[in-house]
C-alpha positions in Angstrom: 48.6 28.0 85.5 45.8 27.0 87.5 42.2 26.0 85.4 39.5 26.1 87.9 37.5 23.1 88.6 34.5 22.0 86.3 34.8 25.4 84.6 33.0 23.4 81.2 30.6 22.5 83.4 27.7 25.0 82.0 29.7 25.0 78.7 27.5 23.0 76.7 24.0 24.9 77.6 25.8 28.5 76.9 27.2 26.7 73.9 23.8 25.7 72.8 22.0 29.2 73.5 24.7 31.4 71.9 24.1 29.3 68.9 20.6 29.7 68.8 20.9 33.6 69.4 23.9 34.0 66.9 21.6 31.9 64.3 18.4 34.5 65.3 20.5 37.6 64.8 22.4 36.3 61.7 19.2 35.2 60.3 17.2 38.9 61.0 20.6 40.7 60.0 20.5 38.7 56.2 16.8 39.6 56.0 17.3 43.6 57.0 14.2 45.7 57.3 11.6 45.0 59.3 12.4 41.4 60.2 15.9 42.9 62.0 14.2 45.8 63.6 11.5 44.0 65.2 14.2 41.6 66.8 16.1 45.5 67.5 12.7 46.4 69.2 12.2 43.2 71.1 15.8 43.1 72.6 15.5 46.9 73.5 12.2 46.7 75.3 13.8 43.5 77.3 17.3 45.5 78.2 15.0 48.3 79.5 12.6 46.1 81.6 16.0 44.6 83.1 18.1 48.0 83.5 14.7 49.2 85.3 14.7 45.9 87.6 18.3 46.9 88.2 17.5 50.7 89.2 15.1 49.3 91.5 12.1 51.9 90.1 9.2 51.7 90.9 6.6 49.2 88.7 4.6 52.5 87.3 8.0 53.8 86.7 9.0 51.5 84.3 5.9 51.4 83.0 6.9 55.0 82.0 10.3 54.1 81.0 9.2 51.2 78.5 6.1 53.9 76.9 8.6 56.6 76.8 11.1 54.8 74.6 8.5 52.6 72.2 8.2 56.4 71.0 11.8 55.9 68.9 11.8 52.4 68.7 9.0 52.7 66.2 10.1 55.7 64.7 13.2 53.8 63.9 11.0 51.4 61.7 11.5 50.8 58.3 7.9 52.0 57.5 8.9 55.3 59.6 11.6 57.6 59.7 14.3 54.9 60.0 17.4 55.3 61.8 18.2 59.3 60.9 18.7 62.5 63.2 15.0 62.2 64.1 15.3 59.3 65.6 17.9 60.0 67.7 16.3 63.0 68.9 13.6 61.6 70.0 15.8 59.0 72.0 17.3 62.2 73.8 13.7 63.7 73.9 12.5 60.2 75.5 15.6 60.0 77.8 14.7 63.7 79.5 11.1 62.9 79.7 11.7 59.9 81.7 13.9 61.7 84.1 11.5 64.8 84.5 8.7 63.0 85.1 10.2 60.1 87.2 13.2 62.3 89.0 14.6 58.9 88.3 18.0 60.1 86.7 19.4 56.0 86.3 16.4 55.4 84.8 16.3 58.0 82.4 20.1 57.0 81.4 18.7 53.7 80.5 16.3 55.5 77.9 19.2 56.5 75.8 21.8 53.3 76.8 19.3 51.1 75.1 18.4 53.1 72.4 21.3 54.4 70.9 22.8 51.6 70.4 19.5 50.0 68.9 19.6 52.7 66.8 23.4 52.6 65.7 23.2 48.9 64.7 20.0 49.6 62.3 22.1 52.6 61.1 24.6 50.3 60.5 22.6 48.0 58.5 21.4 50.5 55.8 24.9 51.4 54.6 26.0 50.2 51.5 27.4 46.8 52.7 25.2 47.1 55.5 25.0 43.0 56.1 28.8 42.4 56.0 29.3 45.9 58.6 27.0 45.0 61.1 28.0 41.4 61.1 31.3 42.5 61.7 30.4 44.5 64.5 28.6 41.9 65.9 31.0 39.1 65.1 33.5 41.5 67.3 31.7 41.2 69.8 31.4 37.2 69.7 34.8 36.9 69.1 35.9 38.7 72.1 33.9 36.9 74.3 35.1 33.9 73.3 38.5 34.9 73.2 38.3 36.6 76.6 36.0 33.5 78.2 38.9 31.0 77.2 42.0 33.1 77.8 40.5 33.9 81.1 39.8 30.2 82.3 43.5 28.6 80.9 45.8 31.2 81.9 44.0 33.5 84.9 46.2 35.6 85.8 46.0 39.3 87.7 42.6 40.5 87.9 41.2 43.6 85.3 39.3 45.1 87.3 38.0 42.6 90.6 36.0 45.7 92.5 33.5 45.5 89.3 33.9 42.0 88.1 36.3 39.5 90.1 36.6 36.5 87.3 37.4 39.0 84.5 41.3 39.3 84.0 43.7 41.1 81.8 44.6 37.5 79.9 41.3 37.3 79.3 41.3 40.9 77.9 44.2 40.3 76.1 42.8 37.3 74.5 39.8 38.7 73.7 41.6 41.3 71.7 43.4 38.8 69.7 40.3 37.2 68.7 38.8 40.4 67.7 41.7 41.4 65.3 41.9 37.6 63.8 37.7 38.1 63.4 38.9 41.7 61.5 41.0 40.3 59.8 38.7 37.3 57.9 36.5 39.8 57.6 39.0 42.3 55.4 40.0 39.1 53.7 37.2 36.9 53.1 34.3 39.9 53.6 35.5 43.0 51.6 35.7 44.7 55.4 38.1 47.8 54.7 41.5 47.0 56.2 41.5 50.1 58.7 38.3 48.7 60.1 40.2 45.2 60.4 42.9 46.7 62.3 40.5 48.6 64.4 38.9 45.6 65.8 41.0 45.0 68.8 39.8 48.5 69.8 36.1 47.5 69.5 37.3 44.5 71.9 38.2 47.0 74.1 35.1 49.0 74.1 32.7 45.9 74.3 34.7 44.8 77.5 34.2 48.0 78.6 30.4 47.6 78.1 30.3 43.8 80.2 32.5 46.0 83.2 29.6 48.7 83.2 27.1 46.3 82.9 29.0 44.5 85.8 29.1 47.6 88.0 25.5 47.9 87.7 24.8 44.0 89.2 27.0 44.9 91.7 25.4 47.9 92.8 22.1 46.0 92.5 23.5 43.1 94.5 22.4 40.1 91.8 24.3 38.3 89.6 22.4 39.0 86.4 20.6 40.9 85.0 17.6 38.7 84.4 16.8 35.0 84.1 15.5 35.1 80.7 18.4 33.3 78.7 19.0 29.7 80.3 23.5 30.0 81.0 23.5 33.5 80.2 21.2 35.6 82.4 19.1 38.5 81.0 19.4 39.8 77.8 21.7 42.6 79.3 23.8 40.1 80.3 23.9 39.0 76.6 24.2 42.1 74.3 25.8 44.3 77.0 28.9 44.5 74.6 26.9 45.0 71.8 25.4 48.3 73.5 29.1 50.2 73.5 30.7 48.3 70.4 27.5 49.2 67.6 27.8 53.1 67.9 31.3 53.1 68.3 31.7 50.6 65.3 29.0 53.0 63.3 31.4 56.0 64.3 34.4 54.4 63.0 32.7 53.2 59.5 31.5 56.9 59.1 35.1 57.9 59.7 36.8 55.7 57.8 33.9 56.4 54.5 34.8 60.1 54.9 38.5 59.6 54.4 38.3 56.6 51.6 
């Protein structure tokens, strides 16, 4: 086992910004309405900026891009329609608008990869036990990232997948898993979480490393290392809640599921 040198170097500043981001969204999830929407809206608008900066469109074309999906954003508002059918079709409507008018097809897939999610995770939140869902969701998320980040750097190993991301390896994927179904677990125990969903969680850790690898072929094609330079340790705000964009609709698919067959 071979732990590379100074890897806690920049431990302490991610450390420190996680927190602060973990205590913003825990903070906006407690409060619900429009306190956690805004914060939805706000970390949309950012992901789109950056997934345009990684398409390499045009300035007037993101311009487009951003207009195009405020439309849904602020339909999804509390004071609106909320996060329903509508909404999502206008996230679809938004996401063919975009490519029609820009011939920007990457661009047009961003419409709809920032806003589903957005929308899920508000969904999510108005369920009965809507606190406690989507903080398991996101806690999924945390959980494997920390499992994965530190299972990655003490045991290394083969490589998951190097051609998309060359410091991510199956240790790492296996330990993010195991904090995932440990974070399920507390959750069924301590939270109410239904057990199903607890055991479920290693699959979520699964989807939301699926998510960072996208989100890693995209950089890559790019040619940058993040996705932005907003969040000091962490890069952009992809680079932060790119897990969270493929674990909040699964995660809202699997509560349906499992609230259909109680």
């Amino acid at each position: 086992m071979a732990i590379p040198k100074n890897w806690m170097a920049d431990l302490p500043r991610k450390t420190l910004v996680a927190a602060i981001l973990i205590a913003l969204a825990l903070t906006a999830l407690m409060l619900g309405g429009v306190a956690l929407w805004l914060l939805a809206v706000i970390a949309g608008l950012l992901m789109m900026a950056e997934w345009a900066d990684l398409a390499r469109v045009e300035p007037k074309q993101k311009r487009i891009a951003l207009f195009a999906l405020s439309v849904p954003l602020a339909i999804l508002s509390p004071l609106a329609a909320g996060p329903d059918f509508f909404a999502m079709g206008l996230i679809a409507g938004a996401a063919f608008f975009v490519a029609a008018v820009t011939r920007q097809g990457q661009l047009a897939l961003g419409v709809a990869y920032v806003g589903v999610p957005v929308a899920a995770l508000l969904a999510i939140r108005n369920l009965p036990d809507g606190a406690m869902l989507a903080f398991w969701s996101l806690a999924i998320v945390w959980a494997t990232d920390i499992g994965a980040y530190f299972a990655g750097r003490l045991i290394g190993g083969p490589k998951l997948m190097p051609r998309l991301s060359p410091n991510k390896t199956w240790a790492g994927l296996g330990g993010g898993m195991v904090a995932a179904w440990l974070t399920g677990m507390a959750f069924s125990t301590y939270g109410g979480l239904d057990l199903r969903l607890a055991l479920l969680s290693p699959l979520l850790a699964i989807v939301a490393q699926a998510g960072d690898l996208y989100e890693s072929g995209l950089k890559r094609k790019a040619g940058v290392k993040d996705s932005g330079t907003i969040l000091p340790g962490h890069g952009g705000v992809l680079d932060r809640l790119d897990g969270v964009v493929t674990v909040a609709p699964i995660a809202f698919i699997l509560i349906l599921i499992a609230d259909h067959f109680a």
